[in-house]
N, C-alpha and C positions, 0 to 999 in steps of 0.2 A: 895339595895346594900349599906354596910357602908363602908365609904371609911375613918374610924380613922388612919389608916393603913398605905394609900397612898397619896403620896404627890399630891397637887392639881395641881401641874404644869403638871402632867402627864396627867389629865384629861379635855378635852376641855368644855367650857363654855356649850356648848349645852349637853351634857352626865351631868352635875352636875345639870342641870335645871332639865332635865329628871328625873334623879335620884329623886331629893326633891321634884317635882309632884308626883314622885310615893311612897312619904312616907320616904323619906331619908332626916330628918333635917339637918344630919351632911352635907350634900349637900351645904346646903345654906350657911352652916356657912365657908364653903369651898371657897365659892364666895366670900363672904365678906373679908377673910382673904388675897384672892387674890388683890383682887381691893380696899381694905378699905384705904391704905396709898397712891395710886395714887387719890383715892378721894378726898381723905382729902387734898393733897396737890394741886388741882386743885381747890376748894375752898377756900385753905388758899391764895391762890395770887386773888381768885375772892373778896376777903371781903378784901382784902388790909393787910390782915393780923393777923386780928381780932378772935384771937384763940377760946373766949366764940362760938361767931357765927359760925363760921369754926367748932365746936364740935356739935351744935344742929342742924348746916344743914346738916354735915355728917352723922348724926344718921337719922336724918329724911328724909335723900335719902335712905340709905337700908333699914329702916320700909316702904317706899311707895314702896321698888322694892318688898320687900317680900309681900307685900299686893296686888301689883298687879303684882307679878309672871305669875298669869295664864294666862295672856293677852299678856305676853312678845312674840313675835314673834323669834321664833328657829333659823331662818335662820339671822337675824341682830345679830350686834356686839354688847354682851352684856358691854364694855367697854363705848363704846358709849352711851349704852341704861340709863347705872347710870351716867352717865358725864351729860346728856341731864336732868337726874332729878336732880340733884345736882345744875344746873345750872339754871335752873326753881325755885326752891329754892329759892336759893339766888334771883331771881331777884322776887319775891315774897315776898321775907323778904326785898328787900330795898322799896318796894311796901308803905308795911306796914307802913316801915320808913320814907317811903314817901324821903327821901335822896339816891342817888348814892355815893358810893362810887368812882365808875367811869362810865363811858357810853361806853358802847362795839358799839354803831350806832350812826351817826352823825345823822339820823331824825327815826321815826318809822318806817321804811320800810326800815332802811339799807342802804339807798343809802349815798353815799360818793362821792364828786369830785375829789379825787385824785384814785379813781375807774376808769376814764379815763386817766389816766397816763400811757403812753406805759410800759410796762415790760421790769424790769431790770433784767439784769443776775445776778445768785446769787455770793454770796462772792467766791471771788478768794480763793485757797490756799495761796498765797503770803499774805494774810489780815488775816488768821485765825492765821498764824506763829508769826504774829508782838503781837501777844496777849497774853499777859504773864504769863497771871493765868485764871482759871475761874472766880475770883473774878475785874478782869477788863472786863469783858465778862457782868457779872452780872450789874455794873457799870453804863456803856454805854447801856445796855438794857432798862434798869430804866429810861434812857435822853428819849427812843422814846413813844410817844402816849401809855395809858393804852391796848386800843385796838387792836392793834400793838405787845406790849410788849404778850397779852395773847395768840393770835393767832402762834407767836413762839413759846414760853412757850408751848402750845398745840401741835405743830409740833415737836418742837426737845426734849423737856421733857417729854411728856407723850405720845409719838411714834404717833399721830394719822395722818392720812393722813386728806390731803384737804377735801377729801369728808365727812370724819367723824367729820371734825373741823365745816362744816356748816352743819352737823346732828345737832352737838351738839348748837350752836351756831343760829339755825333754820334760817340763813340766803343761799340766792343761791352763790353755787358751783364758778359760777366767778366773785363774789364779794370777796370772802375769798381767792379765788386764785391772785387776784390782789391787795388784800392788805397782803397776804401774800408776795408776791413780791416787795410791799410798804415798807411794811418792813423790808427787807433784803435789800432795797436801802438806810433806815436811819440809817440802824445799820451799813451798811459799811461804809457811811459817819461817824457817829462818830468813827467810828473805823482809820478812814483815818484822820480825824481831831482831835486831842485831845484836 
């Protein structure tokens, strides 16, 4: 089935995989057009900004999704499935670099002490009102932990739920849900403190 025709929003991730297994390119090119700038942009704040790198780990997450297409599992979110390679990537190419940009886990196993920190509420409306642009938003995000900062970023910019944040992120579900919360505690504090 070519779908030159029809726009990709109409067609769900699973029907366009289908499709380009069963001999449909324009399929895949369909994918990539979908998710190629939330990639890219999900890289560009993982490499600190770093546009050369951000362009050869973006290329080189859709060459390993299409190479390993036929393995991709139907029923998981393919959003997730290129975030998680993209993000494998990068921490593959700071490997090489042997330098971090930044460190998404306080030790190799993720664990964090402020992981035992009871859960705060998230931001009030009254705290989102006092904020005057999104560019004081932007601001104050940049004061809290990389780790912190990406895990929002991930939440409120590129829609993914908790569960998808530590698909992608390969750490457990309520670690990223408590510093998820972590973090909505430091951003109200900056927000609350100028």
């Amino acid at each position: 089935m070519t779908h030159a025709r029809i726009d990709f929003m109409e067609l769900t991730d699973k029907q366009l995989i289908e499709d380009f297994l069963a001999g449909d390119d324009a399929s895949f090119e369909l994918l990539v057009k979908k998710y190629l700038k939330p990639a890219y942009n999900f890289l560009y704040r993982l490499t600190g900004g770093d546009v050369a790198l951000t362009d050869d780990l973006t290329q080189e997450a859709f060459l390993k999704a299409w190479k390993n297409i036929k393995r991709y599992d139907l029923e998981k979110n393919f959003k997730v499935w290129i975030f998680t390679i993209a993000k494998n990537n990068a921490r593959d190419a700071w490997k090489r670099k042997k330098t971090l940009p930044f460190v998404l886990f306080e030790n190799s196993d993720g664990y964090n002490k402020l992981d035992e920190v009871a859960e705060e509420k998230p931001l009030p409306d009254e705290i989102l009102e006092r904020i005057e642009s999104a560019g004081e938003l932007d601001v104050k995000l940049k004061k809290l932990p990389k780790k912190y900062q990406a895990i929002l970023l991930m939440r409120y910019k590129d829609d993914l739920s908790v569960a998808e944040i530590a698909e992608v992120l390969s750490i457990p579900y309520n670690t990223v849900k408590s510093q998820h919360q972590r973090a909505l505690g430091l951003l109200k504090n900056e927000l609350l403190h100028p």
